[in-house]
RORO-145931 format. One line per 3 residues: number of its first residue (from 1); their letters; for each residue x, y, z of C-alpha. Coordinates in nm, 3 decimals. Example, Ala and Ser with C-alpha at 12.3 -4.5 7.8 and 13.67 -1.06 7.14 Angstrom:
# residues 2
1> AS> 1.230 -0.450 0.780 | 1.367 -0.106 0.714
//
This chain:
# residues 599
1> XXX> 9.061 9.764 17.594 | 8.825 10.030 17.557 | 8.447 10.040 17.720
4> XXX> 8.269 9.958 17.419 | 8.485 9.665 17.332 | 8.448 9.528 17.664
7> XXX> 8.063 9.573 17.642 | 8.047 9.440 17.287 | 8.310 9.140 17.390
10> XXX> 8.093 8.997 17.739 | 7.758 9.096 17.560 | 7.825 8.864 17.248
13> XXX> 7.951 8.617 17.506 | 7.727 8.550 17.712 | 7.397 8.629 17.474
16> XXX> 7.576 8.343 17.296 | 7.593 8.145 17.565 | 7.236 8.225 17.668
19> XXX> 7.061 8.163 17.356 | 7.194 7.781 17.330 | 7.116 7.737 17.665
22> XXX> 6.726 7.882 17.702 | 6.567 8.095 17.426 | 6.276 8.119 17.588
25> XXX> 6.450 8.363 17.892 | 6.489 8.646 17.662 | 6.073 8.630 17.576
28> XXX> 5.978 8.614 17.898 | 6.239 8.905 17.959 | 6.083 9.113 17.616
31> XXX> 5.727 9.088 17.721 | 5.754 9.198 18.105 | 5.981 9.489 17.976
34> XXX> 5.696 9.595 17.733 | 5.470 9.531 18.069 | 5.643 9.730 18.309
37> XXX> 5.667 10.036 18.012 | 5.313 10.004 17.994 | 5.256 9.986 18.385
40> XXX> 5.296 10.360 18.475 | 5.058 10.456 18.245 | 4.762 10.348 18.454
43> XXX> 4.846 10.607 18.690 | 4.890 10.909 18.429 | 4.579 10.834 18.255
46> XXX> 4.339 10.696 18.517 | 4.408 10.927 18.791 | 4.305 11.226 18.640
49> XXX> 4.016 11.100 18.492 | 3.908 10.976 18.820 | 3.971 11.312 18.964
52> XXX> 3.834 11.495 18.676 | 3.477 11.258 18.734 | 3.490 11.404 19.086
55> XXX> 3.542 11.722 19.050 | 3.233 11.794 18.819 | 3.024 11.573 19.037
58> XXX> 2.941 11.269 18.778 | 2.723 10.995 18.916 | 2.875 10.694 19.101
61> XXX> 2.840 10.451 18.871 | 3.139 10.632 18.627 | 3.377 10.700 18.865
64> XXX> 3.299 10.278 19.011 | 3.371 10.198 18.641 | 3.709 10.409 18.657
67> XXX> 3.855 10.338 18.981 | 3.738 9.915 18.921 | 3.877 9.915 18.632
70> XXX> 4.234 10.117 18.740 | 4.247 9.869 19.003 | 4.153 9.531 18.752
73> XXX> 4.417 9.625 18.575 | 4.690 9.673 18.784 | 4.633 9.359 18.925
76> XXX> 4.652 9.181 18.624 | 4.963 9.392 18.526 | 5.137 9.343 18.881
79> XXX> 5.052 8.923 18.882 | 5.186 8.897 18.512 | 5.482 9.043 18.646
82> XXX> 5.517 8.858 18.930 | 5.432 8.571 18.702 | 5.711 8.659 18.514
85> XXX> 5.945 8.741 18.712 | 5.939 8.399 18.917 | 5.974 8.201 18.546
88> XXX> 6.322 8.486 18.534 | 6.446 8.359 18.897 | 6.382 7.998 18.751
91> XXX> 6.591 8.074 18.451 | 6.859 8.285 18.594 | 6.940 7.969 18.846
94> XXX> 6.948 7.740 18.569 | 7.193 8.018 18.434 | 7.402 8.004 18.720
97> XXX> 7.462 7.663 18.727 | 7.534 7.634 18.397 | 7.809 7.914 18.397
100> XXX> 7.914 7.761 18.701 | 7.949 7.425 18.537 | 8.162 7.588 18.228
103> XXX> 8.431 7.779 18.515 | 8.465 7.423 18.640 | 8.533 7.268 18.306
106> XXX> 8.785 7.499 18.178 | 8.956 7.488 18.540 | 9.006 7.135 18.452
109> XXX> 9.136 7.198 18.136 | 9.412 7.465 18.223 | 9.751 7.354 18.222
112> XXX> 9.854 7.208 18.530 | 10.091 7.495 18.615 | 9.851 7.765 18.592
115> XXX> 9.714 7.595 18.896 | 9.984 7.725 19.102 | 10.005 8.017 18.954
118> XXX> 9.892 8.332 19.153 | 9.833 8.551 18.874 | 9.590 8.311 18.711
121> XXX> 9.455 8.205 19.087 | 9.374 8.564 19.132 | 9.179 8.583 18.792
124> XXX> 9.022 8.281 18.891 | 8.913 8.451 19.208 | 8.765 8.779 18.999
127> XXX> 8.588 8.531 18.776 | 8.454 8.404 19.073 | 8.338 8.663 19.256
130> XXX> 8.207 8.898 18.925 | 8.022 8.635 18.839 | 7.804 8.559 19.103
133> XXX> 7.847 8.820 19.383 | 7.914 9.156 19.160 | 7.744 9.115 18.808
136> XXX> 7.449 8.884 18.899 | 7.550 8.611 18.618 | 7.332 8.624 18.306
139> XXX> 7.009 8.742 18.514 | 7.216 8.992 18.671 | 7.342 9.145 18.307
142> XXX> 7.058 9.117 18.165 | 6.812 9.278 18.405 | 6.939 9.673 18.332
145> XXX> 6.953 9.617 17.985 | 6.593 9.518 17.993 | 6.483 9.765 18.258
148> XXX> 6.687 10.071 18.031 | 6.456 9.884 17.760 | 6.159 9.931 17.930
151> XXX> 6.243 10.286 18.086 | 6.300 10.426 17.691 | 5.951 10.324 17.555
154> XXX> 5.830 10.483 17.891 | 6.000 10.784 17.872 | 5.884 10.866 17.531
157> XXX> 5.538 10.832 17.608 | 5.550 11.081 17.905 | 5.790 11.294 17.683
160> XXX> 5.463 11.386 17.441 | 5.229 11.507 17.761 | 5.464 11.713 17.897
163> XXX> 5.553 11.878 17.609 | 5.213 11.966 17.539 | 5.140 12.087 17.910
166> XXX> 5.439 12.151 18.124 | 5.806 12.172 17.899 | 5.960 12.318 18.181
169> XXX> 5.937 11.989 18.347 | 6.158 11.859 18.115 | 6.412 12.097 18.184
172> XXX> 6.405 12.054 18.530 | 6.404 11.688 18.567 | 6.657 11.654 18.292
175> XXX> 6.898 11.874 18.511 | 6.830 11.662 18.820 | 6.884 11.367 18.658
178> XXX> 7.216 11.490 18.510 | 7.317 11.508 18.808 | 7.278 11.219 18.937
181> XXX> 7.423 10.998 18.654 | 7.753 11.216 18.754 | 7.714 11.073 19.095
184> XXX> 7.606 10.705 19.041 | 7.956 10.723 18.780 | 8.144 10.819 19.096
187> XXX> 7.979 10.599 19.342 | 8.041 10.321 19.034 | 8.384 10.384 19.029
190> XXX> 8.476 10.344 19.402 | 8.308 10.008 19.433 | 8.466 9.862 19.127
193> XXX> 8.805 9.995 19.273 | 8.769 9.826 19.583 | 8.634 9.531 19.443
196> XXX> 8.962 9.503 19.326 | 9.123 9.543 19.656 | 8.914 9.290 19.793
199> XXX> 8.968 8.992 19.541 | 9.286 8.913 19.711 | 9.127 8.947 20.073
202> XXX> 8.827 8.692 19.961 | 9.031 8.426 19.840 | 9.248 8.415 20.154
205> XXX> 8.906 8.497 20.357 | 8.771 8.168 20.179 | 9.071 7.954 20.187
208> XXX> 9.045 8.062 20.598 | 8.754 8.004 20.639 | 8.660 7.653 20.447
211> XXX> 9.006 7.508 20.625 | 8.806 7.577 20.970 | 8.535 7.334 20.879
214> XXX> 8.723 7.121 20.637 | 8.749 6.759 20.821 | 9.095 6.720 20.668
217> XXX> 9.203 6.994 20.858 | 9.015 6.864 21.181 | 9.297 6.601 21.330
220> XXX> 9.584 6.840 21.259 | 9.389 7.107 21.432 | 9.282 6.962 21.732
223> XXX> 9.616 6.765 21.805 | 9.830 7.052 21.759 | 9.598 7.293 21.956
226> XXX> 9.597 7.542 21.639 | 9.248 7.664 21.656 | 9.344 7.989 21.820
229> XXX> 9.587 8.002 21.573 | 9.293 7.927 21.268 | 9.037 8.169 21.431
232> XXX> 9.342 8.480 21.479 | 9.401 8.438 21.137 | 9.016 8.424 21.047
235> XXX> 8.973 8.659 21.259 | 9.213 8.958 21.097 | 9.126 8.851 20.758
238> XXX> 8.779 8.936 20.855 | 8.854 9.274 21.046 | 9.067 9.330 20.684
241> XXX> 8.735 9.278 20.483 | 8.531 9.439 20.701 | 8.803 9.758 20.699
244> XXX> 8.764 9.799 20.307 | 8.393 9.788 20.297 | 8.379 10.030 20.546
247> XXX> 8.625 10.300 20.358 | 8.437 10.183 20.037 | 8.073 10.297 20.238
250> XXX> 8.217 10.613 20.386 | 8.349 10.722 20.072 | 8.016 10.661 19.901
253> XXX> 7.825 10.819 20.171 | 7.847 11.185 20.060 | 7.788 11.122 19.701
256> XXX> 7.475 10.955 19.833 | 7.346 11.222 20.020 | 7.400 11.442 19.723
259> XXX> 7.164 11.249 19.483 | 6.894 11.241 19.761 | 6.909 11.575 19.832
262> XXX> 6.920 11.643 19.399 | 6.599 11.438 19.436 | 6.429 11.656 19.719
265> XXX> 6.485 11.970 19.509 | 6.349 11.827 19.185 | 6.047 11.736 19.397
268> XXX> 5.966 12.044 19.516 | 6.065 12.241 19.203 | 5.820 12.094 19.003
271> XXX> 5.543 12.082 19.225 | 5.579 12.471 19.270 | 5.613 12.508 18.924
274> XXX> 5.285 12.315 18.813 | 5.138 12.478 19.135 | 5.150 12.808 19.023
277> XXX> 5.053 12.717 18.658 | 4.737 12.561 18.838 | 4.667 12.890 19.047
280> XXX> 4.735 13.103 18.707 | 4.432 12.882 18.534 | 4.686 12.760 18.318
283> XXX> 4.588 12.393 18.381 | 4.332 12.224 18.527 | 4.399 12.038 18.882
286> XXX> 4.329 11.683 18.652 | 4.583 11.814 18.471 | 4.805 11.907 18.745
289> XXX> 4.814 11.547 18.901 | 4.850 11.407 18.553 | 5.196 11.696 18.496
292> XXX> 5.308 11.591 18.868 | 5.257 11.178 18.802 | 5.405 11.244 18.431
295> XXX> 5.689 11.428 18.575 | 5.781 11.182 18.814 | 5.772 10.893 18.561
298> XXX> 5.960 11.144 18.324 | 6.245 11.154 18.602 | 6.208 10.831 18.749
301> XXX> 6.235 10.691 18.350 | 6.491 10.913 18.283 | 6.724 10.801 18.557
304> XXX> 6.642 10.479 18.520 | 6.825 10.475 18.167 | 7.152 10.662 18.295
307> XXX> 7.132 10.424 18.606 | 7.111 10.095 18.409 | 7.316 10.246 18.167
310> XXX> 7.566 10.275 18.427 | 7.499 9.932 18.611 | 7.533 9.753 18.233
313> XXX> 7.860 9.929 18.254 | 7.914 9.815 18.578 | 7.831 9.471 18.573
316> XXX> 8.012 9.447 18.234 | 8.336 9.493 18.402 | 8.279 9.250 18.680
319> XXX> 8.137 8.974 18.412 | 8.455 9.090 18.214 | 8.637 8.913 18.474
322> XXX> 8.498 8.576 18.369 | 8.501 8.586 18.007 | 8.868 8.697 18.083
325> XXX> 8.953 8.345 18.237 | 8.761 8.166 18.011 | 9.021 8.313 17.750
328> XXX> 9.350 8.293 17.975 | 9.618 8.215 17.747 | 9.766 7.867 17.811
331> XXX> 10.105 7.843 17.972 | 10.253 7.547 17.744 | 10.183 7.529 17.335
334> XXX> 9.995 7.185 17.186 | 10.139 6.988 16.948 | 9.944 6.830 16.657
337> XXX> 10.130 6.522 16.585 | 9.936 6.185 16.696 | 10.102 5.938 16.927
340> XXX> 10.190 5.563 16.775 | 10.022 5.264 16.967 | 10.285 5.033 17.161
343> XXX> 10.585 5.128 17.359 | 10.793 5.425 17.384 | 11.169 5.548 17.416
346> XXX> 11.244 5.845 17.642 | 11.484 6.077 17.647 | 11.599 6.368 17.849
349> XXX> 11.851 6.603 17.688 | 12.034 6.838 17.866 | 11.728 6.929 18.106
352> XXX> 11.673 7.238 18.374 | 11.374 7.342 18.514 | 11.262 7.609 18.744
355> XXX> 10.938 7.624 18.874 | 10.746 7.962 18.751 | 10.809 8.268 18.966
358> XXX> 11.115 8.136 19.090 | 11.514 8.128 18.956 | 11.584 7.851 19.213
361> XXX> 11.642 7.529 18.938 | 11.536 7.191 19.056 | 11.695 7.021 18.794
364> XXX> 12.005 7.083 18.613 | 12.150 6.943 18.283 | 11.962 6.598 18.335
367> XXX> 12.075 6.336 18.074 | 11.868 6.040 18.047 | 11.680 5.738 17.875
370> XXX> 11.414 5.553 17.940 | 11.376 5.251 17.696 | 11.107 5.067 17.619
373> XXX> 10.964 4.795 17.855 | 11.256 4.909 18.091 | 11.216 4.911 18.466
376> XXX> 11.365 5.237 18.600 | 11.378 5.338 18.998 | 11.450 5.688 19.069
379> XXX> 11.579 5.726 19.419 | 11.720 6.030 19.620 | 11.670 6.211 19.936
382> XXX> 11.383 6.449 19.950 | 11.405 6.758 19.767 | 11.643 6.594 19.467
385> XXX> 11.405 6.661 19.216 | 11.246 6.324 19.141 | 10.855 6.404 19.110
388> XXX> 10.986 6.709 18.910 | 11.090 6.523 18.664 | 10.785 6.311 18.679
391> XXX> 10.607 6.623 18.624 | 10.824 6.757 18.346 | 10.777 6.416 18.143
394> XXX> 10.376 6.395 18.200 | 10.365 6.726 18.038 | 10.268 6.889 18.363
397> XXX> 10.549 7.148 18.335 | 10.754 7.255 18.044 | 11.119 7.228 18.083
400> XXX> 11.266 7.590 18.149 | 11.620 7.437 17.937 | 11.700 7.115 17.727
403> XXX> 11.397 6.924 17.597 | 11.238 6.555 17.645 | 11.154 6.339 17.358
406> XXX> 10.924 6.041 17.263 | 11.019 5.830 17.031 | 11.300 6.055 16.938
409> XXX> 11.071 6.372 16.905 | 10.992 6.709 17.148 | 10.693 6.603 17.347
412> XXX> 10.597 6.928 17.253 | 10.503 6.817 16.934 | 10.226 6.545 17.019
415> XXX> 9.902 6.599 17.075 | 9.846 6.710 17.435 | 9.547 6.496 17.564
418> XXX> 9.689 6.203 17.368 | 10.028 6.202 17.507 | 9.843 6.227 17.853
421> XXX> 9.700 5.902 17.744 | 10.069 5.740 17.744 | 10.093 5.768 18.124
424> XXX> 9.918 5.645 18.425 | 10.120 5.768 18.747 | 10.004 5.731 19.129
427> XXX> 10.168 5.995 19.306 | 10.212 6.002 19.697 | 9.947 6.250 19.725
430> XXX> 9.715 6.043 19.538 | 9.336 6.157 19.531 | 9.031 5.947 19.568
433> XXX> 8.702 6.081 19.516 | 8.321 6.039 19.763 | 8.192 5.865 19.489
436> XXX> 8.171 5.455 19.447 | 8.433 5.236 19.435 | 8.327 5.164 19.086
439> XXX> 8.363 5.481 18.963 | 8.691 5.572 19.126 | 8.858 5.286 19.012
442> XXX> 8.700 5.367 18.605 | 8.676 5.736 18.649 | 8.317 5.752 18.468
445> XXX> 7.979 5.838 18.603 | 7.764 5.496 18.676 | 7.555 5.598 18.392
448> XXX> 7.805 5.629 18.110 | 7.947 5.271 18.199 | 7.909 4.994 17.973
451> XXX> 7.881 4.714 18.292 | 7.954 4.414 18.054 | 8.250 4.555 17.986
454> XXX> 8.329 4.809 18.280 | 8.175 4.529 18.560 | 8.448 4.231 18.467
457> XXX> 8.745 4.466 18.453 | 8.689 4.591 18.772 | 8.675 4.269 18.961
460> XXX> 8.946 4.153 18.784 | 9.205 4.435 18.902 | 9.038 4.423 19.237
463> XXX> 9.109 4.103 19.212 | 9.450 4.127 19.102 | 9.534 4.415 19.416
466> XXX> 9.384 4.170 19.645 | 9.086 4.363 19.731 | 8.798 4.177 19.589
469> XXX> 8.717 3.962 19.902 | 8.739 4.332 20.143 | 8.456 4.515 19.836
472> XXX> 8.240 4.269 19.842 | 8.213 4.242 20.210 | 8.093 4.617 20.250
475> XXX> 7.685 4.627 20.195 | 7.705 4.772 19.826 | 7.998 4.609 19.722
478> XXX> 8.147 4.753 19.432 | 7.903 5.033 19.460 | 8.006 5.164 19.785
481> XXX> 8.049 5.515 19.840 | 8.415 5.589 19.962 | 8.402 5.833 20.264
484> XXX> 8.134 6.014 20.453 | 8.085 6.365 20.289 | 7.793 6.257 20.141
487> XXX> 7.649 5.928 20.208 | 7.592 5.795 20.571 | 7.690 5.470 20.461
490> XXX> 8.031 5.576 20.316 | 8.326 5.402 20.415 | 8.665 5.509 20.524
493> XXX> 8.932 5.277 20.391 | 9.259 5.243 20.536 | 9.595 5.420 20.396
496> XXX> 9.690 5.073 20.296 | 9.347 5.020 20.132 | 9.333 5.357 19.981
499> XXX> 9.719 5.306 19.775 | 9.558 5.003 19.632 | 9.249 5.166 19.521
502> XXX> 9.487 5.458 19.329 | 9.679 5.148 19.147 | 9.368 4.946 19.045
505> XXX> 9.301 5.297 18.879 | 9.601 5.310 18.716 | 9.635 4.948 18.605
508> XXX> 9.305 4.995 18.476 | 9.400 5.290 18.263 | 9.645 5.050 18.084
511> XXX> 9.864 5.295 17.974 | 10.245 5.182 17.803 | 10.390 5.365 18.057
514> XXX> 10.277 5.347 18.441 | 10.462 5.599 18.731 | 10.460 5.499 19.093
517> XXX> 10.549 5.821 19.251 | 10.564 5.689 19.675 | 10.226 5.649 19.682
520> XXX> 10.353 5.446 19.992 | 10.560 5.692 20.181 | 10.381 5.614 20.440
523> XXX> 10.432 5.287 20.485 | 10.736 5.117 20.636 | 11.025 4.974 20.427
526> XXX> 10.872 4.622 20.468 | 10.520 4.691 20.408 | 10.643 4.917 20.109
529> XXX> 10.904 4.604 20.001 | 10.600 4.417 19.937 | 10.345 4.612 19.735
532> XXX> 10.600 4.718 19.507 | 10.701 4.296 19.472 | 10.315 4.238 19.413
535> XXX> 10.233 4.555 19.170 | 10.649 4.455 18.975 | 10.390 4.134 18.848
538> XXX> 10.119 4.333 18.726 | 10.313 4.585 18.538 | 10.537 4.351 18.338
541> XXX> 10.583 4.432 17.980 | 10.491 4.789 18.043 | 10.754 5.039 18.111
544> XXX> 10.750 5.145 18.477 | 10.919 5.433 18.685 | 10.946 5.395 19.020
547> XXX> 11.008 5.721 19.244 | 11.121 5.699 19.604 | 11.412 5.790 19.858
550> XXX> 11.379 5.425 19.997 | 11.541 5.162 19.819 | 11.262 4.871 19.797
553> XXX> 11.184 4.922 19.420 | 11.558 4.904 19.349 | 11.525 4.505 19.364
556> XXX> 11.298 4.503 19.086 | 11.435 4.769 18.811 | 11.665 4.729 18.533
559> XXX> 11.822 5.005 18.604 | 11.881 5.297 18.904 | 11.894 5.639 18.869
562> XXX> 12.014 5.810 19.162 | 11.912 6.232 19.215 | 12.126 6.482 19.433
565> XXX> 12.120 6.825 19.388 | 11.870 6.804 19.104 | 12.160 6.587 18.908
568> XXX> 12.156 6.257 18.744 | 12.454 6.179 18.995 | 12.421 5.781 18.979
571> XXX> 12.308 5.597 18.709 | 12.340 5.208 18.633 | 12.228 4.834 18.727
574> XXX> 12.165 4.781 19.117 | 12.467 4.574 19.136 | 12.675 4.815 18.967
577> XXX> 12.583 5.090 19.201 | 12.560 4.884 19.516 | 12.955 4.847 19.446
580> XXX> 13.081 5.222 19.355 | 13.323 5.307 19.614 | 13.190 5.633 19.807
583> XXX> 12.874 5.627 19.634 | 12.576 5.783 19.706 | 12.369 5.438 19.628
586> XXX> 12.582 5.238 19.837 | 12.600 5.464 20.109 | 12.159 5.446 20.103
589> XXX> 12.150 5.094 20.082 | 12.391 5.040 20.319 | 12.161 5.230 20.604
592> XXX> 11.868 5.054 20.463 | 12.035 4.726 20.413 | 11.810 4.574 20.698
595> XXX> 11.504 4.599 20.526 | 11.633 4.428 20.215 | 11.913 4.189 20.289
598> XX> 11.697 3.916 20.332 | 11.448 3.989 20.047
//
């Protein structure tokens, strides 16, 4: 895309973005650009007349009422500034949250699969950084465009006295400065280049370095002795980051010492020039110190434009990265068709699926149907493919052959958030939140809850889970904060406690179609055996899938599904497969036949 596309794309964006969210920022910013124009002025016109007053030896009282009022007035100038400027900080954190807020929203509504994707990971990671770190955020795009602003109406006003008194100035300063905006483009271009590099260093520099202090980290760390390991890793990662900022300073350094040296020789080219006019009786020494102040606001304006011009460049490209993942294209199309109340039919048709990036299929050519109401256990040993196709049929992934219907049409074809309304699955690595029980279990903030509503159905599932009688022995019941991140008096419930947390939450959900996905892996058969018997009574007259390579939800299903190879290789009642000669079902139940015998 070209430059001025880019500029005209983030620009629109985030002015947008910035006008619904505080109008007043860009009048504060107007009127301390129209101060800070006005600022240097005190200098060019005060100065000399203060110097003027001297030289023909005018009574005190003229040159008080000069120099007092020079110095009023930059005092005013510099607190409304400063006045000004602390209302911008105000805004521009406001600003940052709020961007900060919208990158968190739309992570949450990418597909799942872009979520393991390391081309979208990486934008997210350029988003990240050329928001905050690179660009500034809103304050940080918006502060050269102002400044270049404020720098123009400047620049015009010295413009007029030099052409009057010293033209050659012009000349002079205009070469300097064309230099220098050569320069600043180069020393522009090697940062932006090796911000680049460094994207992929800084994620794995933060995913390092938040894993050393992350307490779920802490138990496999210390057991296994992998600190050195942690703080190696850490540690070259670092020397890594450290490596490109160097080359990135080195190669700037010489284009660095160019400009200031540019900057010396403008100096004392124009104060030789407006010297000699001085010595010639071309101007008068007011005059001179009003050229020399007026030449130095000419240059300092003057590069102040091509600089911020160059910086709005700059920080486009960076902030370019963020409007970029805002628009990254979604990985799976959205249907439009709505989703009938009641209970559904499922069917896989000639499936295969390969996760992205790889041609390794986890599936192959599944057949199968899940009817309505109907009880189905998917078993297998690990790696068989049975979360896949968990995954595949909450819309999580697309199939890569074949297709899955609802109802006897594509899935594809529904409405995306309202077919994720169909399903309420635990899966084994089931996340609960360091917020309240409450709100864990209802997935709202406190706030939004209706409690004579929200309150009864609560209790009643805790109830239901057997957990009412442990909640309402902690000291705010219901209202207790799970964990210790944040709250002193957060609690840490037990793996046990924790899986019947995650399947309040999804009995709560009441969705037609809940998804056990070993949630209780770690549990023994037995202890497995019976949460599955307790949660078979709450689910009944919904259809339920049951995922595991143990065998204790087989008692309860209508039907078995057994998974090797990422095939459908089994497939019938639990009696029917417990008697296939040679089968893979028999085979598992047979080694597991202690657990269950009795049940």
């Amino acid at each position: 895309m070209k430059q001025e596309n880019v500029v005209k794309k983030v620009y629109t964006y985030f002015l947008s973005e910035g006008f619904k969210k505080h109008r007043m920022f860009f009048a504060v910013r107007i009127l301390k650009a129209l101060l800070q124009s006005a600022q240097p002025f005190l200098s060019i016109c005060f100065i000399p007349a203060i110097i003027a007053e001297m030289m023909n030896e005018a009574d005190g009282v003229r040159l008080a009422q000069l120099a007092g009022t020079m110095v009023l007035l930059e005092f005013v100038f510099s607190a409304a500034n400063g006045t000004l400027g602390n209302i911008i900080e105000r805004y521009a954190q406001s600003f940052e949250n709020h961007f900060s807020l919208i990158l968190s929203e739309r992570i949450m509504e990418l597909d799942f699969q872009l979520t393991e994707d390391k081309k979208a990971l990486d934008q997210l990671e350029l988003a990240r950084n050329g928001m905050s770190w690179y660009s500034g955020g809103m304050n940080g795009l918006m502060e050269p465009f102002f400044t270049f602003l404020s720098a123009v109406i400047t620049l015009f006003g010295v413009v007029v006295l030099l052409v009057v008194n010293a033209p050659v100035v012009l000349l002079i300063s205009a070469l300097i400065v064309a230099l220098s905006a050569v320069v600043n483009s180069k020393l522009n271009k090697i940062e932006q280049e090796g911000y680049r590099r460094l994207s992929k260093i800084n994620r794995i520099f933060g995913y390092l370095g938040w894993g050393l202090v992350d307490f779920r980290f802490g138990m496999t760390i210390r057991l296994y002795g992998s600190k050195d390991m942690m703080i190696e890793k850490w540690s070259r990662f670092t020397e890594d980051w450290n490596r490109e900022n160097v080359d990135i300073a080195n190669k700037q350094l010489p284009l660095q010492l160019m400009r200031d040296g540019a900057r010396i020789v403008h100096d004392m080219a124009v104060y030789f020039y407006l010297g000699a006019l001085a010595i010639l009786g071309r101007i008068t020494v007011a005059t001179t110190v009003q050229m020399i102040t007026a030449a130095s606001t000419f240059t300092n304006s003057l590069q102040t434009i091509i600089t911020c011009y160059q910086d709005m460049l700059k920080k486009v490209n960076y902030a370019n990265e963020y409007v970029k993942f805002m628009e990254y294209p979604p990985a799976m199309p959205k249907g439009s068709r709505k989703v009938t109340e009641g209970k559904h039919v499922f069917e896989f048709k000639n499936l295969s699926f390969a996760y992205p990036g790889s041609e390794v299929q986890v599936l192959k050519n599944v057949n199968l149907t899940i009817r309505e109401g109907e009880h189905l256990s998917v078993v297998g040993l690990n790696g068989a493919g049975k979360t896949t196709l968990v995954k595949l049929l909450c819309r999580l992934y697309d199939p890569t052959e074949g297709e899955i219907r609802m109802d006897g049409i594509n899935i594809k074809e529904y409405d995306y958030n309202e077919y994720m309304k169909v399903f309420a699955p635990v899966f084994q690595d089931f996340k609960l939140f360091a917020f309240t029980i409450r709100e864990n279990l209802l997935l709202k903030d406190t706030g939004e809850m209706d409690m004579a509503v929200e309150d009864p159905l609560a209790r009643d599932t805790l109830r239901k889970i057997g957990m009412e009688e442990k909640v309402d022995s902690f000291k705010n019941g219901i209202d207790t904060v799970l964990f210790k991140q944040f709250d002193a008096d957060g609690i840490e419930p037990s793996g046990g406690e924790q899986q019947k947390l995650a399947i309040a939450r999804a009995l709560i959900k009441d969705a037609p179609v809940v998804i056990l996905d070993e949630p209780t892996a770690a549990l023994d058969p037995i202890a497995e055996y019976e949460i599955y018997k307790h949660f078979e009574e709450l689910v009944k007259g919904k259809t339920a899938i049951y995922i595991s390579h143990r065998l204790s939800s087989c008692q309860f299903c209508d039907r078995i599904a057994v998974f090797a190879e990422g095939c459908v290789k089994e497939y019938g009642t639990h009696k029917e497969l417990v008697n296939l000669p040679n089968g893979i079902y028999a085979e598992m139940f047979a080694a597991q036949a202690q657990y269950y015998v009795n049940k």
